[in-house]
C-alpha positions in Angstrom: 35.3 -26.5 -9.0 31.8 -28.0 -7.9 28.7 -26.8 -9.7 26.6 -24.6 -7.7 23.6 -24.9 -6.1 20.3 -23.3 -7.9 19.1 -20.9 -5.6 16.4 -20.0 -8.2 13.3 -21.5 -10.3 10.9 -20.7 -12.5 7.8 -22.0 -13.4 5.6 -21.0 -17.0 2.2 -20.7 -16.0 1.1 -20.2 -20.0 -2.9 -19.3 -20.0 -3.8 -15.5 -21.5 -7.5 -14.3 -22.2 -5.7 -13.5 -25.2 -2.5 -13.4 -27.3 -1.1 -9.7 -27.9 -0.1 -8.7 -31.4 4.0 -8.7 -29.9 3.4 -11.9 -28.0 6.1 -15.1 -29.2 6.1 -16.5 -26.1 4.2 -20.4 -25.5 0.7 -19.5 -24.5 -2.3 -20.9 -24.0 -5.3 -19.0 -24.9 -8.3 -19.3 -22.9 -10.9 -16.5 -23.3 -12.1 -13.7 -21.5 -14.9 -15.8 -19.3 -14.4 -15.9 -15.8 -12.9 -19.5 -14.6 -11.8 -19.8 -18.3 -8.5 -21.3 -17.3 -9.3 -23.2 -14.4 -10.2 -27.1 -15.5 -6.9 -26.5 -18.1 -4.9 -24.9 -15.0 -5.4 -27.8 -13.0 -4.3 -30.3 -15.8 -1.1 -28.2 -15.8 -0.4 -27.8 -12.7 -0.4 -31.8 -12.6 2.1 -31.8 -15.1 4.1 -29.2 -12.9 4.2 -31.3 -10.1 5.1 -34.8 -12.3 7.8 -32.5 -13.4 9.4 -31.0 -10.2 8.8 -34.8 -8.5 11.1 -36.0 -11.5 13.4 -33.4 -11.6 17.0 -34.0 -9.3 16.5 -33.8 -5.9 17.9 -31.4 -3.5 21.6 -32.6 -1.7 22.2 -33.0 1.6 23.2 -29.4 3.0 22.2 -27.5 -0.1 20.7 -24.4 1.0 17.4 -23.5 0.0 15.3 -21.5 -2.9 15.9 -17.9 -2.8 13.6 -17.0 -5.2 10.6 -18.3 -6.9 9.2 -16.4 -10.2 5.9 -17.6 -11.9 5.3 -16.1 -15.3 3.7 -16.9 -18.9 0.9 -16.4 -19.9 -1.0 -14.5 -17.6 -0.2 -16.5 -14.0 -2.8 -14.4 -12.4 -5.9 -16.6 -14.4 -4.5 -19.4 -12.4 -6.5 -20.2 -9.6 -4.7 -19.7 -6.4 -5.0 -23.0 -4.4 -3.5 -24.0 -7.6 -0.5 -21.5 -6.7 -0.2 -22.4 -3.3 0.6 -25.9 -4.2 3.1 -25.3 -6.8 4.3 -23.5 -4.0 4.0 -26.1 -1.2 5.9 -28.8 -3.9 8.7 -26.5 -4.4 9.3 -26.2 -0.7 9.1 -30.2 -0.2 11.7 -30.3 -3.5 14.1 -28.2 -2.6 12.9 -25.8 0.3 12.6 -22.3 0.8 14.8 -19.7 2.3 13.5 -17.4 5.2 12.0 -14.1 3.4 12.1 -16.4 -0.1 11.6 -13.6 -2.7 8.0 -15.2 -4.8 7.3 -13.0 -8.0 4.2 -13.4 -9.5 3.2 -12.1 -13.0 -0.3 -10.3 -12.8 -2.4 -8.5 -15.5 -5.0 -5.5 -15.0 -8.1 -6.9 -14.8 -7.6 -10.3 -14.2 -7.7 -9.9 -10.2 -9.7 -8.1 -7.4 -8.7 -7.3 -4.0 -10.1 -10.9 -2.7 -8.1 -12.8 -5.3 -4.9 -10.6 -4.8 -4.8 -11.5 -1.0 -5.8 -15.0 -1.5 -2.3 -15.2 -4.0 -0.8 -13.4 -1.2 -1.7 -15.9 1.5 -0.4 -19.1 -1.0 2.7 -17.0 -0.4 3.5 -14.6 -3.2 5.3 -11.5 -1.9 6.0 -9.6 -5.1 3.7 -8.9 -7.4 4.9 -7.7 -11.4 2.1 -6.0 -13.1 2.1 -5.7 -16.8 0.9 -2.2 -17.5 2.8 -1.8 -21.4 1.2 1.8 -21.7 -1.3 4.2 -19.8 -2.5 5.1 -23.0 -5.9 3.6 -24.6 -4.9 3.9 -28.5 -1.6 2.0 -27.8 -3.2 -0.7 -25.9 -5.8 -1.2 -28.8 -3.1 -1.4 -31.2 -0.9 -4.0 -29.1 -4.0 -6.1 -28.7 -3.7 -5.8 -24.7 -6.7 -7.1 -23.0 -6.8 -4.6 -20.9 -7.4 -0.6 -21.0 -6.4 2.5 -19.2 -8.3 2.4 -16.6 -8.0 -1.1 -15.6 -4.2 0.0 -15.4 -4.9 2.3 -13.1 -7.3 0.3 -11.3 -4.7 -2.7 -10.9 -2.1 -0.5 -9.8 -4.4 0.6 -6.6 -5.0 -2.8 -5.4 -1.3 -3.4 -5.2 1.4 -0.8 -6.0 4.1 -2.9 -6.3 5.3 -3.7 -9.6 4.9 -3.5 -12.6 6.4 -3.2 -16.3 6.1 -0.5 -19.1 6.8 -1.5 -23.1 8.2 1.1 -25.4 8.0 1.5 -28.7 4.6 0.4 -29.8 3.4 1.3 -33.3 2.2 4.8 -33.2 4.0 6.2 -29.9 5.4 9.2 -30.3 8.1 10.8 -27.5 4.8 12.9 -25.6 2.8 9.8 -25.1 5.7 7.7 -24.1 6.8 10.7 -21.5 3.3 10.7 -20.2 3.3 6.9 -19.0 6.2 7.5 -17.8 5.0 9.9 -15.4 2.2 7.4 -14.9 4.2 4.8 -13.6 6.8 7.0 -11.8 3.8 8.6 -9.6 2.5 5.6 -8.6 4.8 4.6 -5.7 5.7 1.5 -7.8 8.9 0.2 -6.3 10.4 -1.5 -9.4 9.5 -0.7 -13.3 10.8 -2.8 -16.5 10.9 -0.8 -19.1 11.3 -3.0 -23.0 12.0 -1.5 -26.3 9.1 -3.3 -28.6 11.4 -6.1 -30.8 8.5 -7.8 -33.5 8.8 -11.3 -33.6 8.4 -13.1 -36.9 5.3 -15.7 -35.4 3.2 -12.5 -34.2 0.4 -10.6 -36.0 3.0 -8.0 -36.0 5.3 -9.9 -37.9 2.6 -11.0 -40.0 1.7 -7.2 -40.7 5.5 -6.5 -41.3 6.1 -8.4 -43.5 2.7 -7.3 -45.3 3.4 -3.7 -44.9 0.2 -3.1 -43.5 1.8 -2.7 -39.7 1.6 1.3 -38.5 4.7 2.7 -38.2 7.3 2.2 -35.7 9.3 4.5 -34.0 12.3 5.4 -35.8 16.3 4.6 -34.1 16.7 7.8 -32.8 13.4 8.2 -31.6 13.7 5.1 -30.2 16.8 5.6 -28.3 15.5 9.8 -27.1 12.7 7.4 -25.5 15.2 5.2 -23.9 17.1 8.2 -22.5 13.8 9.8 -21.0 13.0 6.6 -19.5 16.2 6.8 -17.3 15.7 10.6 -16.6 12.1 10.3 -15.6 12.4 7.2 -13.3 15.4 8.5 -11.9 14.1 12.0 -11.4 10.2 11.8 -11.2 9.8 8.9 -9.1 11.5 10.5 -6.2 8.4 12.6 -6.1 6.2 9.7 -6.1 5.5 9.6 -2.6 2.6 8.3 -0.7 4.5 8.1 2.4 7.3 6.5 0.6 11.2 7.9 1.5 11.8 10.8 -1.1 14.3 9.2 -3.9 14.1 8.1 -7.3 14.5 4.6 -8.8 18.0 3.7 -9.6 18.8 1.5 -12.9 20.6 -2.1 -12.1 19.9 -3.6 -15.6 19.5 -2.8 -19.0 15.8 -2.7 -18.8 15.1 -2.6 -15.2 14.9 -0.1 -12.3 14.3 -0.9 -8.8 14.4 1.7 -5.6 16.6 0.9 -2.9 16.2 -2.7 -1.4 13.4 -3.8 -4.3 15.6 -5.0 -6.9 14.4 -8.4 -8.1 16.3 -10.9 -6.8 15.2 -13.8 -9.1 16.3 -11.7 -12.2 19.5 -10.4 -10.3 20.5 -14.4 -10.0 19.8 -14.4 -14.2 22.2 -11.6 -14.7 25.3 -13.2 -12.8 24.5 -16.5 -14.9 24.0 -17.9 -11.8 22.2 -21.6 -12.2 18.3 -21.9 -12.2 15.7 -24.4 -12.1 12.6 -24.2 -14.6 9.6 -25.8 -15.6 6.8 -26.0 -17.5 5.9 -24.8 -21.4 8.8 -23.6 -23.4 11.0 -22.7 -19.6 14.7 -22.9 -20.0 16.8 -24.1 -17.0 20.3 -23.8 -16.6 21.3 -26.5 -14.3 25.5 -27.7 -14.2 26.3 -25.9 -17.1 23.3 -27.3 -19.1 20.5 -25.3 -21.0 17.5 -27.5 -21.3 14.7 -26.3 -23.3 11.6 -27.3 -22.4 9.0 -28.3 -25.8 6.8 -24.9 -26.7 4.0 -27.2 -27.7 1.5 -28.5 -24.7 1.2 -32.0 -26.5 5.6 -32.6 -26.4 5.5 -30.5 -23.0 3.1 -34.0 -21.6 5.5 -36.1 -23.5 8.7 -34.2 -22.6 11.9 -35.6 -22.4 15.0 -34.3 -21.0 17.4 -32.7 -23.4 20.1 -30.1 -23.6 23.4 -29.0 -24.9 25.8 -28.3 -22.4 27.9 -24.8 -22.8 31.4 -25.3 -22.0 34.7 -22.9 -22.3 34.1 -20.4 -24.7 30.7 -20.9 -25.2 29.9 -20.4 -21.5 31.9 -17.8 -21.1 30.6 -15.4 -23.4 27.1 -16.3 -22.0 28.6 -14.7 -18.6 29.8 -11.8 -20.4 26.9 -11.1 -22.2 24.9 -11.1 -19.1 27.3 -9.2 -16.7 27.8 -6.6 -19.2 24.1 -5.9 -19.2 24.0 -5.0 -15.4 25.4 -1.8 -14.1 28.0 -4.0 -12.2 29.5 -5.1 -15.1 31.6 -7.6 -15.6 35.1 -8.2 -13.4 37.4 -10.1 -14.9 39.2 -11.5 -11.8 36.0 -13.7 -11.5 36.2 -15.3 -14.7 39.4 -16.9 -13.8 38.3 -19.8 -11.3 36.0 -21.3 -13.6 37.7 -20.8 -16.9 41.2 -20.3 -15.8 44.1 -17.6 -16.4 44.4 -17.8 -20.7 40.7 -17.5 -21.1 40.2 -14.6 -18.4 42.9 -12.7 -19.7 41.5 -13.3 -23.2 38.1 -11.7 -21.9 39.9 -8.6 -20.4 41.8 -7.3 -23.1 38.4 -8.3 -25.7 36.7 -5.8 -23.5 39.9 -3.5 -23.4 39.7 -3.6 -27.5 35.9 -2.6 -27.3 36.6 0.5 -25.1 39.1 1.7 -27.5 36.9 1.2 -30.2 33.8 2.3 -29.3 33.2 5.8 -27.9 34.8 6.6 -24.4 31.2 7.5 -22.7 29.9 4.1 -23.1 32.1 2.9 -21.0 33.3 2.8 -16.8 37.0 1.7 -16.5 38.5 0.8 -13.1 41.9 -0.5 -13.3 44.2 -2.4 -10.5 46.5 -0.7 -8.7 49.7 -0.7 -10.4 52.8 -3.3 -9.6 56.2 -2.5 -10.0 58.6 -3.0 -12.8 61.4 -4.9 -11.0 64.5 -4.8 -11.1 64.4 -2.5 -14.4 62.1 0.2 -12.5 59.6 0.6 -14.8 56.2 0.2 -13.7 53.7 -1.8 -15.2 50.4 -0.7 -17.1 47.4 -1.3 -14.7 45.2 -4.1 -15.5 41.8 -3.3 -15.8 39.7 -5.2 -12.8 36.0 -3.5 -13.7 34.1 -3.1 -17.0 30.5 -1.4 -17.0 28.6 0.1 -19.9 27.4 3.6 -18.4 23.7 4.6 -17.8 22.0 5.8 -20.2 24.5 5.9 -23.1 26.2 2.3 -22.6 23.0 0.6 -22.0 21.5 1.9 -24.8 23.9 0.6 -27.2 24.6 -2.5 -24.9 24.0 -4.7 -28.5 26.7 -3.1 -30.0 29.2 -3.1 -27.3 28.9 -7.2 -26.3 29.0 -7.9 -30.1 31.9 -5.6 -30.3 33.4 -7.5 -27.3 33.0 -10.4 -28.9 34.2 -10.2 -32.1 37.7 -8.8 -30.1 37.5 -12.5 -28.3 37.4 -13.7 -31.4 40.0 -12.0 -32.6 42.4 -12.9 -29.5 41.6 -16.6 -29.3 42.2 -17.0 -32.6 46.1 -15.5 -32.7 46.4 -16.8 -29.9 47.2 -13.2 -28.3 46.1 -14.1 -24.5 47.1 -13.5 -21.1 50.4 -11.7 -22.0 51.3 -7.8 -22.7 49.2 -7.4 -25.8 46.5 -6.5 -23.0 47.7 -3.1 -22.7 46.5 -1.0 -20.1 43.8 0.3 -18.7 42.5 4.5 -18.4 40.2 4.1 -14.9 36.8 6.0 -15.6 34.2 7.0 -12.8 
């Protein structure tokens, strides 16, 4: 089976005015000053183009880029003829499809109107906008450079995207619910929504490990949060209306909700494992069953060198099942097959079949095959199972548990060798 065709990139744009205390991504800090980052921007964005020039070229007949996502960093300290000709490269490389979906990571008070329509005529059409809280405390403490009001602000000039972070030293379930609300009346048409994870090389690791870090919100307050995030956007946002059609935002990922039509499509092509160009600091691309790892240092990003370990069989298969089973699609089994063939498919079903058993019933949505006969004996055979979803909010929340759970019952198959025969059992549909 031929690889297929990215219809996807990426590209690190890695300045900040600062780093936030969560922050263990590759950065590059600049300051506060306006034009901070240009001079270094425009060092970078040669490298960017050195890099997409070198990069494999696009085939004969291949269709075009789908989706373009720029992220960091803080994209919106780059200046935006600098954007427009990433942009314009892209489209020589490898082209760009008609209504090409171009994401652009934006902070509050980095941008004005004028600067937010000058992104949008370089060609941007959607706009993420990193909010993390509506509430001044928990911005201090997350070393955001931003405040409330800029929030606010920034969410005037473009209501269109934007992502919350939960679980910040010091929330409680009151101040969570009331950004919440915040984003949900804003008319936003898609919100991320992250459970906090502190990262060993951040001042919050640092004040971890020292004991010094204010406390975090416990497991089960943590997971009450994550449950009130999917009643609230799925409830209160269908009030948030502005001349907007009257319904709520509907979950498609773990993390992410998007109203009907503004799902992001760059992301969506993540979740099916679906190949991806990137560049710049630190990106990862994913191009014929290769991960490459770009360097997180901007001194071995100039002197990078193509390298990568190639997932095959196993390996890659669980990468696909790991992602699937984090969308509310879920994975199919049926589509595992042309790629990895009948033993390891089968393998994958009835690892996923072991997990619903174990695991409590309401994580889980079930749809089984119809039923085949038995033969000449009469009996009928136990329906396969042809759909497995974790279920919103429960499933999702415990997502972790459920693909390691998954896994280790791979594990357990492949090695007994236990594959594609009856030991899959059947399977009880669920709605």
């Amino acid at each position: 089976m031929p690889p297929a065709t990215p219809r996807a990139a990426y590209v690190h744009l890695p300045f900040c005015r600062r780093r936030c205390f969560y922050c263990d991504f590759p950065i590059s800090v600049v300051g506060s000053k306006p034009g901070a980052a240009d001079a270094a921007a425009e060092r970078y964005c040669a490298l960017l183009h050195r890099e997409i020039a070198a990069s494999p070229s696009r085939q004969p007949g291949a269709p075009p880029l789908a989706s373009l996502y720029f992220g960091g960093g803080t994209p919106s300290l780059t200046p935006p003829p600098l954007l427009a000709g990433l942009v314009d490269g892209l489209r020589d490389a490898y082209g760009l499809a008609d209504g090409c979906e171009v994401t652009l990571e934006m902070d509050p008070g980095t941008f004005d109107v004028a600067r937010l329509r000058a992104f949008l005529e370089a060609g941007v059409t959607r706009v993420s906008l990193g909010v993390q809280s509506f509430d001044d405390k928990l911005l201090t403490s997350a070393g955001r450079s931003h405040d409330a009001a800029e929030a606010r602000a920034a969410v005037e000039i473009l209501m269109q995207a934007q992502s919350s972070a939960g679980g910040l030293p010091g929330e409680d379930l009151a101040s969570w619910r009331r950004s919440l609300n915040a984003a949900a009346t804003t008319g936003a048409q898609h919100i991320s929504v992250y459970d906090l994870q502190v990262e060993p090389r951040t001042a919050y690791g640092r004040w971890a490990e020292a004991g010094t870090l204010k406390a975090l919100p416990d497991e089960a307050l943590a997971a009450e949060m994550y449950r009130e995030a999917s009643a609230v956007l799925r409830a209160r946002a269908a009030a948030a209306g502005r001349g907007q059609r009257a319904h709520g935002l509907q979950r498609y990922e773990v993390s992410s909700f998007g109203r009907e039509g503004h799902r992001s499509q760059h992301n969506s092509a993540y979740w099916r494992n679906e190949p991806f160009f990137a560049f710049g600091l630190g990106a990862t691309s994913h191009l014929d069953g290769v991960r490459l790892a770009r360097p997180r240092r901007m001194d071995a990003y100039e002197a990078f060198a193509e390298l990568g370990v190639r997932e095959e069989g196993v390996e890659a298969m669980t990468t696909l099942i790991m992602l699937q089973l984090r969308t509310t699609r879920g994975l199919l089994p049926a589509e595992l097959t042309p790629r990895f063939g009948e033993t390891l498919a089968a393998a994958a079903e009835g690892a996923c079949r072991d997990a619903a058993a174990e695991l409590p019933a309401e994580w889980w949505v079930m749809e089984a095959e119809e039923a085949s006969g038995g033969g000449d004996s009469g009996a009928e055979a136990a329906p396969r199972c042809r759909r497995f979803a974790l279920r919103d909010p429960e499933g999702l929340l415990f997502s972790n548990d459920a693909i390691s759970t998954v896994f280790a019952r791979l594990d357990e198959r492949l090695e007994r060798d236990d594959v594609g025969g009856g030991g899959l059992g059947g399977c009880e549909a669920g709605s």
